[in-house]
VOSE-352306 format. One record per residue: residue in three letters; y, z negated, x of N, C-alpha, C, O, CB in turn. Coordinates in nm, 2 decimals, padded with zeros to 4 digits. Each point is the difference from the previous one (the first is absolute). Glycine has a CB too. Layout:
   res      n.v      n.w      n.u     ca.v     ca.w     ca.u      c.v      c.w      c.u      o.v      o.w      o.u     cb.v     cb.w     cb.u
   ALA        Y        Z        X        Y        Z        X        Y        Z        X        Y        Z        X        Y        Z        X
...
END
This chain:
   res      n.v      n.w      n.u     ca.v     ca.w     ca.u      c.v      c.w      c.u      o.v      o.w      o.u     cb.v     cb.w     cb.u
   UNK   -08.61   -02.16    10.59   -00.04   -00.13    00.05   -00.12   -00.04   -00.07   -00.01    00.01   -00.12    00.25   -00.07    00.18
   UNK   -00.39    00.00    00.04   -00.11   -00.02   -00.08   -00.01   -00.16    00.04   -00.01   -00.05    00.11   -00.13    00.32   -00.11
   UNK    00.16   -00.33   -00.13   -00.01   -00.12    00.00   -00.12   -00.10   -00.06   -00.04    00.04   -00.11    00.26    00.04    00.12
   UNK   -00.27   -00.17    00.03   -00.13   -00.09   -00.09    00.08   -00.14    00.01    00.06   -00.06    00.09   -00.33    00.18    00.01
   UNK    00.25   -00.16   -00.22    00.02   -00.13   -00.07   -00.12   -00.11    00.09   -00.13    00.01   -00.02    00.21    00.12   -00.26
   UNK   -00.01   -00.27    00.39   -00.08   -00.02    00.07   -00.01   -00.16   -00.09    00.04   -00.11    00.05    00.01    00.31    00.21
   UNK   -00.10   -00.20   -00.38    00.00   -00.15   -00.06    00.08   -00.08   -00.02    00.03   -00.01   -00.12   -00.16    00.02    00.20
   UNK    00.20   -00.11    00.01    00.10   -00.06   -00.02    00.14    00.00    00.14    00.10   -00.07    00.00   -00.31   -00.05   -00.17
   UNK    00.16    00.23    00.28    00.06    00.01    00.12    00.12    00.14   -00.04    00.09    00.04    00.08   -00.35   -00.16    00.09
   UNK    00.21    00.19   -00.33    00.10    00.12    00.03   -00.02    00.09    00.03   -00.11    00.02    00.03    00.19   -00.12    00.01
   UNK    00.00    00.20   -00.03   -00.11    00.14    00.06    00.00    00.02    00.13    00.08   -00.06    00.08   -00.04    00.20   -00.27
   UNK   -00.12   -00.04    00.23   -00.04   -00.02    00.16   -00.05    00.19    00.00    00.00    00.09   -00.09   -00.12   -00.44    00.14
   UNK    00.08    00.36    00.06    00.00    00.16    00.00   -00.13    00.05   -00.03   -00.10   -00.06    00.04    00.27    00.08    00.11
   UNK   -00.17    00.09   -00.20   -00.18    00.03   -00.01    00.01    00.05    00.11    00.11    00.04    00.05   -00.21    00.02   -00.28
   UNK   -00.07   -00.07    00.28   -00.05    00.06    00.12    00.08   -00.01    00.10    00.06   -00.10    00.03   -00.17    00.23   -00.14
   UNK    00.13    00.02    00.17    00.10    00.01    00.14    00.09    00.04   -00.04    00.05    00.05    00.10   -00.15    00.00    00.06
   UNK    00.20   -00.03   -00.26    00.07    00.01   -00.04    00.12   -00.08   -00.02    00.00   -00.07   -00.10   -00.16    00.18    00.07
   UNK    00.28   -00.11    00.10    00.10   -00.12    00.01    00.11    00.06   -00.12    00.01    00.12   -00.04   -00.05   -00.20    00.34
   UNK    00.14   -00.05   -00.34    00.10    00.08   -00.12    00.06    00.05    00.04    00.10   -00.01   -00.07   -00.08   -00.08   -00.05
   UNK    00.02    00.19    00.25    00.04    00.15   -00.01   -00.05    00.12    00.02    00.05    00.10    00.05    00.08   -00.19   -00.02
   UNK   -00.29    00.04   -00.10   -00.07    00.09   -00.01   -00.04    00.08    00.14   -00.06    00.11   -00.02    00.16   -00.11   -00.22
   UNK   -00.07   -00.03    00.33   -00.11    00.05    00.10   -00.11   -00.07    00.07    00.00   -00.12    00.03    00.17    00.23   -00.01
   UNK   -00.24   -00.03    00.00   -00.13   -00.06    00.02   -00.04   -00.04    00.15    00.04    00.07    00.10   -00.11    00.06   -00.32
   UNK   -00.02   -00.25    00.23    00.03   -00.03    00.12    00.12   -00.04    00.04   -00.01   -00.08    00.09   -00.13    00.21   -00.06
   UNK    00.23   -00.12   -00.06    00.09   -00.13    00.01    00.02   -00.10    00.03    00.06   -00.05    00.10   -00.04    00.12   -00.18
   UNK   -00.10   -00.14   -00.04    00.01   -00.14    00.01   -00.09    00.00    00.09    00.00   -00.13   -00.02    00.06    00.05   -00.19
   UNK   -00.14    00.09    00.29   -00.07   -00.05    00.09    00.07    00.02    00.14   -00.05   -00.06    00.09   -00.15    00.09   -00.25
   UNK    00.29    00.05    00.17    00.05    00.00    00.11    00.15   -00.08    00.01    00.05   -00.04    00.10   -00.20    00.26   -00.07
   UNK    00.21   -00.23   -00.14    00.10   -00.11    00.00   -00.03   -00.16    00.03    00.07   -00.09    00.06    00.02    00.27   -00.21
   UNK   -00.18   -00.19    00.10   -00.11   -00.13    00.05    00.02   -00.06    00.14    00.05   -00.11    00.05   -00.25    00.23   -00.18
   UNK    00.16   -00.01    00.18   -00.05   -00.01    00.11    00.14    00.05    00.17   -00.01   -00.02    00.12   -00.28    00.08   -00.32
   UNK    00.39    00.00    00.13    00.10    00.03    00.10    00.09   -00.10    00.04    00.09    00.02    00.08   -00.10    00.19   -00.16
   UNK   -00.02   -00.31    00.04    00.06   -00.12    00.11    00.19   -00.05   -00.04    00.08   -00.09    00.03   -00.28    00.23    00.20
   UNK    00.21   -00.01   -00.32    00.17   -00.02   -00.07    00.02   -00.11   -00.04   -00.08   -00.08   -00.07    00.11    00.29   -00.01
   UNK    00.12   -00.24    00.12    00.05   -00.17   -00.07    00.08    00.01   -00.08    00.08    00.09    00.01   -00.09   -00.23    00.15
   UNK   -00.01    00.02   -00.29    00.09    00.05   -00.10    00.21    00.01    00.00    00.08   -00.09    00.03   -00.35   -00.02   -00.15
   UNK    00.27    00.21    00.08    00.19   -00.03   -00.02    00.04    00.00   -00.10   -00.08    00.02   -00.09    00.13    00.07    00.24
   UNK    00.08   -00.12   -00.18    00.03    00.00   -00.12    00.19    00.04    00.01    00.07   -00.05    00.09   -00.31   -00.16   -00.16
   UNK    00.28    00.26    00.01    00.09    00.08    00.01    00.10   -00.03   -00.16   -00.06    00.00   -00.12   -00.10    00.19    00.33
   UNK    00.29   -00.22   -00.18    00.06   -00.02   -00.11    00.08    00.07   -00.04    00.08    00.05    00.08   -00.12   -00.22   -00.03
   UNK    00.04    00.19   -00.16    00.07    00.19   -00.09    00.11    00.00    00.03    00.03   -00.09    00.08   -00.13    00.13   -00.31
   UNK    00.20    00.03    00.19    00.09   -00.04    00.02    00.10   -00.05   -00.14    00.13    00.00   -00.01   -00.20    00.14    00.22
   UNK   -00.02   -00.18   -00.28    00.04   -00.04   -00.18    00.05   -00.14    00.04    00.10   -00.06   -00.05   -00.31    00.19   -00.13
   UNK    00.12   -00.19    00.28    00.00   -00.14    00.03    00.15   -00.05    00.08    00.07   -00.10   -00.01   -00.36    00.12    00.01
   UNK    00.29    00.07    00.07    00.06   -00.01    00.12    00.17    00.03   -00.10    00.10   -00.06    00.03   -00.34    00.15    00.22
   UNK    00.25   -00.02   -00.34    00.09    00.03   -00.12    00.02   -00.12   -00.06    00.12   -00.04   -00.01   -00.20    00.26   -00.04
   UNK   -00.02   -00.30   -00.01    00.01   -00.09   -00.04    00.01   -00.11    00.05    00.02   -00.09   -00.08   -00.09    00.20   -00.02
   UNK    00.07   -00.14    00.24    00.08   -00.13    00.07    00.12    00.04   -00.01    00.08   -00.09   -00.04   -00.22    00.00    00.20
   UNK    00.21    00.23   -00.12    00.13   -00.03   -00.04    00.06    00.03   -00.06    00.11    00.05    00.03   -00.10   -00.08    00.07
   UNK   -00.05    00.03   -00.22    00.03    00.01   -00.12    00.01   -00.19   -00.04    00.09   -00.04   -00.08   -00.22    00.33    00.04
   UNK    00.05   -00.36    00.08    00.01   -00.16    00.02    00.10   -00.04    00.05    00.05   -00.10   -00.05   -00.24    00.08    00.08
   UNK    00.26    00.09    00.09    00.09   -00.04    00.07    00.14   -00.02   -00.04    00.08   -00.09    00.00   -00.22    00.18    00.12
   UNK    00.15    00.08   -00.17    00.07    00.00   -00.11    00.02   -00.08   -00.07    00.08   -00.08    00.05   -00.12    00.23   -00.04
   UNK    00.00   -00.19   -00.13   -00.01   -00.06   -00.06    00.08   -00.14    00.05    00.11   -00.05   -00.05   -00.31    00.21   -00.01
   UNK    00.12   -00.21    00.15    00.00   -00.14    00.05    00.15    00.00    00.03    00.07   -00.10    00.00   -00.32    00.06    00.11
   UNK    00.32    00.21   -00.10    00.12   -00.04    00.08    00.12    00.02   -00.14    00.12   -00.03    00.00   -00.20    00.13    00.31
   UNK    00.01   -00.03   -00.42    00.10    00.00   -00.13   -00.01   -00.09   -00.05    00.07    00.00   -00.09   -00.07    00.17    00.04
   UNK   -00.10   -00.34    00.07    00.00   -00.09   -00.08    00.13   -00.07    00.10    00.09   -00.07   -00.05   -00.37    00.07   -00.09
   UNK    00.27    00.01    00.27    00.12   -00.09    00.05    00.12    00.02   -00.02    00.07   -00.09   -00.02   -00.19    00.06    00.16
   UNK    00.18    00.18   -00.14    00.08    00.04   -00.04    00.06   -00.06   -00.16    00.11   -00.03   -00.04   -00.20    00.21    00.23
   UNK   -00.02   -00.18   -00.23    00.03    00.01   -00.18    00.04   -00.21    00.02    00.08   -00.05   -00.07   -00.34    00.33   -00.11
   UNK    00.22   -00.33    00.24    00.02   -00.16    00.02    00.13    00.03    00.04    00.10    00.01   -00.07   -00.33   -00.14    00.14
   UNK    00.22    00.14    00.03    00.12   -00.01    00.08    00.16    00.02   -00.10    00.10   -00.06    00.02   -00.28    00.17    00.20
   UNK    00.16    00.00   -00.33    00.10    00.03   -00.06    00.01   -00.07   -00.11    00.10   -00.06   -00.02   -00.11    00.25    00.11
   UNK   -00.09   -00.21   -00.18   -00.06   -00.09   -00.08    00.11   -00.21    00.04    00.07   -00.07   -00.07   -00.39    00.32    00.08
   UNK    00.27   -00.28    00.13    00.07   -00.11    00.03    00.15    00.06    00.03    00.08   -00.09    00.01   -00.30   -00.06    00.07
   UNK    00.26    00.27   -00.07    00.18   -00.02    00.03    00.04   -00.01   -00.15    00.10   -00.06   -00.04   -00.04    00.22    00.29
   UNK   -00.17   -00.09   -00.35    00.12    00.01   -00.14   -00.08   -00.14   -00.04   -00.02    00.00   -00.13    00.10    00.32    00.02
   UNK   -00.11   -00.39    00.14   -00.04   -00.14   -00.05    00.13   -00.09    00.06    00.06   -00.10   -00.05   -00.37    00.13    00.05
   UNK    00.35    00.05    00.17    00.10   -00.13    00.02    00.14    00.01   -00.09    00.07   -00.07   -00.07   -00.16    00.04    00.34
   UNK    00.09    00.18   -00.22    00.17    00.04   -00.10   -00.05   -00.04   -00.15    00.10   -00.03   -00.06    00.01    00.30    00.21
   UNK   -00.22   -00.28   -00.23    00.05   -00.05   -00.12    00.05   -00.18   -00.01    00.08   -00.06   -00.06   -00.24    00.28   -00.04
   UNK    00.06   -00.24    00.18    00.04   -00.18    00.06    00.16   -00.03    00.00    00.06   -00.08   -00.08   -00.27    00.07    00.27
   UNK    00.28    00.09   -00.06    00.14    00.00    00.05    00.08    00.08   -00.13    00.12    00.02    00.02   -00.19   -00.02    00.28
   UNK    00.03    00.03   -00.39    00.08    00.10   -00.16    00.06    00.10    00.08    00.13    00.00   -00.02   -00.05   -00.20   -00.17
   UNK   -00.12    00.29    00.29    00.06    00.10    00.06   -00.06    00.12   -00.05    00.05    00.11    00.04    00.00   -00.24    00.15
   UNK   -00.17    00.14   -00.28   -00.09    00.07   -00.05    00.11    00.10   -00.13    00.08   -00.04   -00.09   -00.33   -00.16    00.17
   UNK    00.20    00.34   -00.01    00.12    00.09   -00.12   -00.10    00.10   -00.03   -00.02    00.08    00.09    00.30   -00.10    00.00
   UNK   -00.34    00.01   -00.19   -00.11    00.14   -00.06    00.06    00.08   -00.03    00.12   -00.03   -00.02   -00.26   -00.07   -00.08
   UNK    00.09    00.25    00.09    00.04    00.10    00.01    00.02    00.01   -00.17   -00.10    00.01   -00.05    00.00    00.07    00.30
   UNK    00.20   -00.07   -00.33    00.00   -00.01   -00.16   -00.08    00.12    00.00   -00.11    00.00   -00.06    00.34   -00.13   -00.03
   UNK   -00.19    00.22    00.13   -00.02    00.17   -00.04   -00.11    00.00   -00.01   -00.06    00.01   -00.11    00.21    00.12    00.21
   UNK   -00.23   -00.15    00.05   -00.17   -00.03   -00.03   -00.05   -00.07   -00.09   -00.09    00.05   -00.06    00.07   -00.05    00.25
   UNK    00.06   -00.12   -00.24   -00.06   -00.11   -00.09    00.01    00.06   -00.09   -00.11    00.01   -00.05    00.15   -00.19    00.12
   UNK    00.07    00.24   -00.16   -00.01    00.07   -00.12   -00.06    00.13   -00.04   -00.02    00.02   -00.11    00.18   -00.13    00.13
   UNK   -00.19    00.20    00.09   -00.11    00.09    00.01   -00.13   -00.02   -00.02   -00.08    00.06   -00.07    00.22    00.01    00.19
   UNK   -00.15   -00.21   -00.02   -00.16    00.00   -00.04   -00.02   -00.09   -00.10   -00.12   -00.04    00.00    00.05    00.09    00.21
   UNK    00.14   -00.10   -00.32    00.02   -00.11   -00.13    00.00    00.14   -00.07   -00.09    00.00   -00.09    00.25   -00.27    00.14
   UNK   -00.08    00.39   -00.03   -00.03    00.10   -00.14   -00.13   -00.02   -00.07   -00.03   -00.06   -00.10    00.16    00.24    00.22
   UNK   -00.22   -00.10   -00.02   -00.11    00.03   -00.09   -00.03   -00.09   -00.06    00.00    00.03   -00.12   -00.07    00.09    00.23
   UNK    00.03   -00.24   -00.08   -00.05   -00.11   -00.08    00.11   -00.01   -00.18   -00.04    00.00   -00.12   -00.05   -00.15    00.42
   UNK    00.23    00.15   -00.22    00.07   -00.02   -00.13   -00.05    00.10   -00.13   -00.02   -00.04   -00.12    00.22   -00.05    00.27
   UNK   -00.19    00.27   -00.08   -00.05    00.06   -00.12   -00.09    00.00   -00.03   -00.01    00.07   -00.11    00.12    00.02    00.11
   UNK   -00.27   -00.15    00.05   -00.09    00.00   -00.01   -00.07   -00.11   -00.10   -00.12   -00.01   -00.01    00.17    00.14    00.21
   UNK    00.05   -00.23   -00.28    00.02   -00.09   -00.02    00.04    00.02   -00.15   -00.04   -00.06   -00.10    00.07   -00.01    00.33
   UNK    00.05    00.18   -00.21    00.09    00.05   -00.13   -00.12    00.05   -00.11    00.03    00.04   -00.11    00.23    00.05    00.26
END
């Protein structure tokens, strides 16, 4: 790729020479009348739903979030001991 430093606009192409290096190029892309497109990867198109997702594990996580808010309200709330004391280990020997 032959490039010139054009002042404050950036680089631009020497001569007839366009940046993929064929020549004459740029003068005929100029001039063929093509309209621009634009085309979206498919990273993007990944990443709305990957949003979606999302959007739909925060409702879920509410949704469950307000039932163990009501059962602790109504004292119907029964934690799993086994779990609670498993995950209290580490801290306890970590402590020691």
């Amino acid at each position: 790729m032959v490039d010139k430093i054009m002042g404050n606009k950036g680089f631009g192409p020497l001569g007839n020479v366009n940046r993929t290096g064929n020549a004459g190029a740029a003068k005929k892309s100029a001039g063929a009348g093509k309209t621009d497109r634009v085309d979206f990867s498919s990273a993007l198109k990944n990443a709305s739903k990957t949003q979606a997702t999302n959007q739909t594990r925060e409702t879920a996580r509410a949704e469950k979030l307000q039932a163990l808010k009501a059962q602790i309200e109504s004292g119907t709330y029964q934690p799993d001991l086994e779990k609670v004391a498993s995950s209290l280990l580490p801290f306890l020997v970590q402590d020691s």
